[in-house]
C-alpha positions in Angstrom: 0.0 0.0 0.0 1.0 3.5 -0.6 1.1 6.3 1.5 0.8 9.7 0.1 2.0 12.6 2.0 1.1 16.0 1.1 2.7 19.3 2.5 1.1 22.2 2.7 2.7 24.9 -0.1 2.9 27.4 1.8 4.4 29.6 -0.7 1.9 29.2 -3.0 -0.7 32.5 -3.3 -3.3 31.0 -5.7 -4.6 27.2 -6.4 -2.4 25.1 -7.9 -5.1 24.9 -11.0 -2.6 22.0 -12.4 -3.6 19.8 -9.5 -7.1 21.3 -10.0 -7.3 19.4 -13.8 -5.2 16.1 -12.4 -8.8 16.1 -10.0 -11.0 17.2 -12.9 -12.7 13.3 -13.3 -13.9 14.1 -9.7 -15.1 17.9 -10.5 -16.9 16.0 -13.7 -18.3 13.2 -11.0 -19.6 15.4 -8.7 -21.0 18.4 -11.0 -23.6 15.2 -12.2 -24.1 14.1 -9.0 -25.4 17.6 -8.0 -27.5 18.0 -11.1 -28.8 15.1 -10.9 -29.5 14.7 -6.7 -31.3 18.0 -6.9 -34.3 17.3 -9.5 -34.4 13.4 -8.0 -35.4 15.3 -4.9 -38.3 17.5 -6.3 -41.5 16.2 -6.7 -41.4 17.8 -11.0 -38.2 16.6 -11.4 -36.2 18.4 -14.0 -39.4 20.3 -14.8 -38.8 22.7 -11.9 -35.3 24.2 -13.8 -38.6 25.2 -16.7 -41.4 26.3 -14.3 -39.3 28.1 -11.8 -38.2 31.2 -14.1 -41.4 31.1 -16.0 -43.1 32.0 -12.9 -40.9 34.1 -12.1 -41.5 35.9 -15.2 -45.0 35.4 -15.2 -45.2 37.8 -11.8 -43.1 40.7 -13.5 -44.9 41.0 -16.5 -48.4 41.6 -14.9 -46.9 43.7 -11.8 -44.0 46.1 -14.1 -45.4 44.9 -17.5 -48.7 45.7 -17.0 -49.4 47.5 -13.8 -47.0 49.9 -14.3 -46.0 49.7 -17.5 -42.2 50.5 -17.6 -40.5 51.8 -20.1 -39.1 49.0 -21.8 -37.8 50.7 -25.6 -41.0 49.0 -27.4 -39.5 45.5 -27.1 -42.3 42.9 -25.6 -42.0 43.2 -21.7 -42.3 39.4 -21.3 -39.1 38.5 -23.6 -37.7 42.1 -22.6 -37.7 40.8 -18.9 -37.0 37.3 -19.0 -33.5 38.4 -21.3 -32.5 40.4 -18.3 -33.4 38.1 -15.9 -31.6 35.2 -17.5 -28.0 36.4 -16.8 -29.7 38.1 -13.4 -30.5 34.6 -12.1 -27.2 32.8 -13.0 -25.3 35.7 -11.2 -27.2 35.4 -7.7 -27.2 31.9 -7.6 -23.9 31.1 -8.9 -22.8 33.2 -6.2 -24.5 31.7 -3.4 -24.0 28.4 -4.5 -19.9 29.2 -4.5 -20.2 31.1 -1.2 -21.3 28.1 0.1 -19.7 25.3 -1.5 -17.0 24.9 1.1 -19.6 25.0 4.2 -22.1 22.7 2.4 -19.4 20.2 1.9 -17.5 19.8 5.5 -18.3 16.1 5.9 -16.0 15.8 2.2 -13.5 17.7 3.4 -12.9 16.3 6.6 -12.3 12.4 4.5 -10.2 12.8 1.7 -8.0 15.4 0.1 -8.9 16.8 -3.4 -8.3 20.6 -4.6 -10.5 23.0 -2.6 -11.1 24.8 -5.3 -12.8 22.1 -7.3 -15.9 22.7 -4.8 -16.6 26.1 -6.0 -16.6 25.3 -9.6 -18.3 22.7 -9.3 -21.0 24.8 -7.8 -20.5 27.1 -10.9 -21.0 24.7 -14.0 -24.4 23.0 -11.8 -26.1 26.9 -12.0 -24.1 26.8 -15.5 -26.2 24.0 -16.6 -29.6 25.3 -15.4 -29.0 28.6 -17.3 -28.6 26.7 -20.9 -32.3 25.2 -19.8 -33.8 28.8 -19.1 -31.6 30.3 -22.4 -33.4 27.6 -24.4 -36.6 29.0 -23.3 -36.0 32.0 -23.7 -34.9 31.5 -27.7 -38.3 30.0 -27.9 -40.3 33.1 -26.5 -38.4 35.2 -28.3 -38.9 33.3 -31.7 -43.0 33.5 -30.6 -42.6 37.5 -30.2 -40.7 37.5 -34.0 -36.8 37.4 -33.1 -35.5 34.7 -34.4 -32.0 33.3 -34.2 -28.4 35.2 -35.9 -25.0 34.7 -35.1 -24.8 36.8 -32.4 -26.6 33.8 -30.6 -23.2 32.1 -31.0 -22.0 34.5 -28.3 -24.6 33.1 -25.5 -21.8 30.6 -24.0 -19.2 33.8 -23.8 -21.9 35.8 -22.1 -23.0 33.2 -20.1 -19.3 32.6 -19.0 -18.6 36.0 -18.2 -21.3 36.0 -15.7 -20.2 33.3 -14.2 -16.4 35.0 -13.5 -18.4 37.5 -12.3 -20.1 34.8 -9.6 -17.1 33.5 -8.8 -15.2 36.8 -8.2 -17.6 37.3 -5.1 -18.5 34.4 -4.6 -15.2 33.4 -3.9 -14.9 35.9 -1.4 -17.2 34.7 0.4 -16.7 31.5 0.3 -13.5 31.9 2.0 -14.6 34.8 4.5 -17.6 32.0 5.8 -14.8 29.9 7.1 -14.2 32.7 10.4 -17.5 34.6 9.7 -20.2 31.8 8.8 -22.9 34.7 9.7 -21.8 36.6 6.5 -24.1 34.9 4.3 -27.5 36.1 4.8 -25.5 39.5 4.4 -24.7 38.4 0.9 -28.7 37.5 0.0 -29.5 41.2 1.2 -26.7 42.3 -1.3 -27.7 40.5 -3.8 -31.5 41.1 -3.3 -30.7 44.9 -4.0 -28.7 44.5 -6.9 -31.4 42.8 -8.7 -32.9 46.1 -8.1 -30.2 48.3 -9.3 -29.7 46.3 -12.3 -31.8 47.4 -15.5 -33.9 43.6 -15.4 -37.6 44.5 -14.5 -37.0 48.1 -16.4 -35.2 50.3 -19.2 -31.6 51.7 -18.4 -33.3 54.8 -20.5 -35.4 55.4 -17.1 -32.1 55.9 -15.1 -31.2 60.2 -14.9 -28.6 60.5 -17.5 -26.2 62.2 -14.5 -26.5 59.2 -13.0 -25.5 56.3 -15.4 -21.3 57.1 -15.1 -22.3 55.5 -11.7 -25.1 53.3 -12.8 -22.4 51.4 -15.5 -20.4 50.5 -12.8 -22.2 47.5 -12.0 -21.3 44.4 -14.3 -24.4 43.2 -14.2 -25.7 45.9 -16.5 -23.2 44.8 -18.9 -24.3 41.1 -19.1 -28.2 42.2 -18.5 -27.2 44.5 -21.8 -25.5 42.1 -23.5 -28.1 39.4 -23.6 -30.7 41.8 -24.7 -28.1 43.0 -27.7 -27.5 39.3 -28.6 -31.1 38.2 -28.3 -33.5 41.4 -29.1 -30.9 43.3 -30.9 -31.4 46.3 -28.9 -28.2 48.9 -29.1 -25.1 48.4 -27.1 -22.6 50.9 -26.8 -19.5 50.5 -24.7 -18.7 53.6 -21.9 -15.7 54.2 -20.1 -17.4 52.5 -17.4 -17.6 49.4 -19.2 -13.5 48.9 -18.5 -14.1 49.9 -14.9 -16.3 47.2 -14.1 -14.4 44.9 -15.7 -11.4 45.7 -14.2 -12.7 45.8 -10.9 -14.5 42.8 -11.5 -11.2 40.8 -12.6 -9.6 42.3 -9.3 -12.4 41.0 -6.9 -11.6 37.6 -8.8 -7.8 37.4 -8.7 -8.2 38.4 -5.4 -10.9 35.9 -4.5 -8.4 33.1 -5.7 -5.8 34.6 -3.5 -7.4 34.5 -0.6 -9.4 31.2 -1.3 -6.3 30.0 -1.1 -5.4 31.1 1.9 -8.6 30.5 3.9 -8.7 26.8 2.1 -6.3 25.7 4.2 -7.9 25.9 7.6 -11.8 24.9 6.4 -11.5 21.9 8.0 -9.7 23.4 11.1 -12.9 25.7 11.6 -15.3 22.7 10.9 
């Protein structure tokens, strides 16, 4: 029998993401496990990943749609909203399911060594997977309203990817801050409870005061929430200098995330 003894590299700042893809058969493994575990468990099954947004979406068009009919630059609310809330609903639950992947999975942990980091993606591509269900509906409601598909659909995946960074940029974060501070969750479902609000989803950007929007484009969000509607309804997308802020700050927040993922990895099970 062989014994395997691994030292802690204690010079090392970020994951080792070579021993990340050495481990990737068990990322793969348990990405399908979590798939499929959660429909098993729910009395519709796989239905629920359908239903779910299309109730969802169902609400906002009768309460902003046609209650208050918000501006939404004479696109169809229903295929106006659900293209916002598409990239919306990845973001917040990609980021709670990466805040807490390390909590959720202790009991792991505590048995047998892998790359911590594999948790968190894993996390990712599961709310990943769910978004190509709710894209694929959408590309059907918006074929019933009279857009049909171009090539700009080939840049879904990108899109969808770049929200995901986003995710994991906080969600990351977190994820390692929950290790000393488990309490710091519910925090994060306030946060991201008001960004959905401060994101242009349920209404038109055009609505916002134009002093406003330097500090409105800040958010990534409205990037992605902009994007989708550009690549799907073929509304007008213009970059700002704003646009290169977010990003930046966003790939800050995520090489910083790593970093101190890293760092907090190391004593999850410690904490336990």
């Amino acid at each position: 029998m062989t014994l395997k003894i691994i030292e802690a590299k204690s010079r090392r700042t970020l994951p080792d993401l070579g021993e990340v893809w050495q481990h990737r058969e068990l990322g793969l493994l348990l990405t399908y496990r979590q798939i499929a575990g959660r429909y098993k468990q729910m009395l519709l099954g796989g239905l629920w990943a359908v239903l779910e947004p299309l109730a969802t979406l169902a609400l906002m068009t009768v309460v902003f749609g046609a209650v208050l009919r918000v501006d939404t630059n004479g696109f169809p609310y229903p295929v106006f909203a659900f293209a916002g809330l598409i990239p919306w609903l990845l973001f917040s639950r990609a980021t709670q399911a990466i805040a807490g992947s390390l909590q959720e999975n202790m009991a792991l942990l505590s048995k047998v060594y892998f790359p911590r980091l594999i948790l968190p993606m894993v996390a990712l591509f599961r709310e990943l997977f769910d978004s190509l269900i709710t894209v694929a509906i959408l590309i059907i409601l918006a074929a019933v309203y009279g857009f049909f598909p171009s090539w700009k659909y080939l840049l879904i995946l990108p899109a969808l990817a770049m929200v995901g960074l986003g995710a994991a940029a906080i969600g990351l974060w977190v994820a390692a801050l929950m290790v000393r501070l488990r309490d710091i969750r519910p925090l994060l479902t306030i946060v991201l409870q008001a960004g959905m609000y401060l994101t242009p989803i349920l209404y038109s950007p055009s609505m916002v005061p134009e002093r406003f929007m330097p500090i409105y484009q800040l958010n990534p969000m409205y990037w992605a929430v902009e994007l989708f509607r550009w690549i799907l309804l073929g509304q007008d997308f213009h970059l700002t200098p704003s646009f290169y802020v977010a990003m930046g700050l966003t790939l800050v927040l995520l090489v910083t995330g790593l970093f101190v993922f890293s760092v907090y990895e190391k004593v999850t099970v410690d904490v336990q």
